[in-house]
N, C-alpha and C positions, 0 to 999 in steps of 0.2 A: 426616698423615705416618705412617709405621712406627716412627718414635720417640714413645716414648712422653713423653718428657721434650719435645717439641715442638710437642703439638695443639692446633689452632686452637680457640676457643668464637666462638659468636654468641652474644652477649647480648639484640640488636634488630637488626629488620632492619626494610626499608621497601620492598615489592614495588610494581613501577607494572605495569598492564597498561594496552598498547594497546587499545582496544576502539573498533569503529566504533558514534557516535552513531545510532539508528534515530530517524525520524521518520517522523510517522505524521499522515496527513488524512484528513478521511471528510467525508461528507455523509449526509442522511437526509430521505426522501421529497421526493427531488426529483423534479420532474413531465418526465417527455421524453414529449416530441412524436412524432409519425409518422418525424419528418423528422429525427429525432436531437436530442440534446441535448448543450452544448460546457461543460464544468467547466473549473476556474482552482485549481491544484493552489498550498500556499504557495509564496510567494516563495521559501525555503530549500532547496529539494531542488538536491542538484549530481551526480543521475544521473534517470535518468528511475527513477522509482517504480515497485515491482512490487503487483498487483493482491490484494490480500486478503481482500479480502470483494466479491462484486456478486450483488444480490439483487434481484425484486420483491415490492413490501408489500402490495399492493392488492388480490391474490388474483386475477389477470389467470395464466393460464396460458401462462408463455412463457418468452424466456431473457436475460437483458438482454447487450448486448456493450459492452466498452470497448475504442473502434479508436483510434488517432492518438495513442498516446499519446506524451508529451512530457514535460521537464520542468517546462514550465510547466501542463501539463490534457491532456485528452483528449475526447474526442468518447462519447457514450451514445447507442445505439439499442437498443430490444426489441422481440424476434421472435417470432410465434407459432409454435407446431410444424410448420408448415406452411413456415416459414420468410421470411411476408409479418411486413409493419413494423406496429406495434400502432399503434396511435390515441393513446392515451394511456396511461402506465406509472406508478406512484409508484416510483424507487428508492433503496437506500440500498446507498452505493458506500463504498469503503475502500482507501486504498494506504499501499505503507510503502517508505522508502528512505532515504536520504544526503543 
């Protein structure tokens, strides 16, 4: 206040933040096929996961995709520049969410 004979002190105070838990699943050199490969993301997530890391290990020049995704997994294929489906890939895949 403007009186000065009336100001409030804080002695202690106890701040809470809100904050959304992130969770986070990965996998590492998993082997997809021609014909795609289907991951099983944890049981926990209650939105569907956004992609954060997708990479290949095995020195294959190409581009790996994760389609379908869901709460519970998604579907892996890798494509070569040409845009045909690779034979075999090693990759290591990563999502983070709720």
């Amino acid at each position: 206040t403007s009186d000065t004979n009336n100001n409030i002190y804080f002695y202690s105070a106890t701040i809470f933040i809100n904050a959304a838990t992130v969770k986070v699943d990965f996998g590492r050199d998993l082997r997809v096929s021609a014909g795609g490969s289907h991951i099983n993301f944890r049981s926990d997530f209650t939105a569907v996961p956004r992609i954060t890391g997708l990479s290949i290990k095995n020195g294959i020049i190409g581009f790996p995709v994760m389609n379908n995704m869901a709460v519970s997994g998604a579907d892996i294929f890798v494509y070569d520049k040409d845009g045909a489906a690779i034979g075999t890939a090693d990759v290591d895949w990563e999502v983070k969410g709720s």
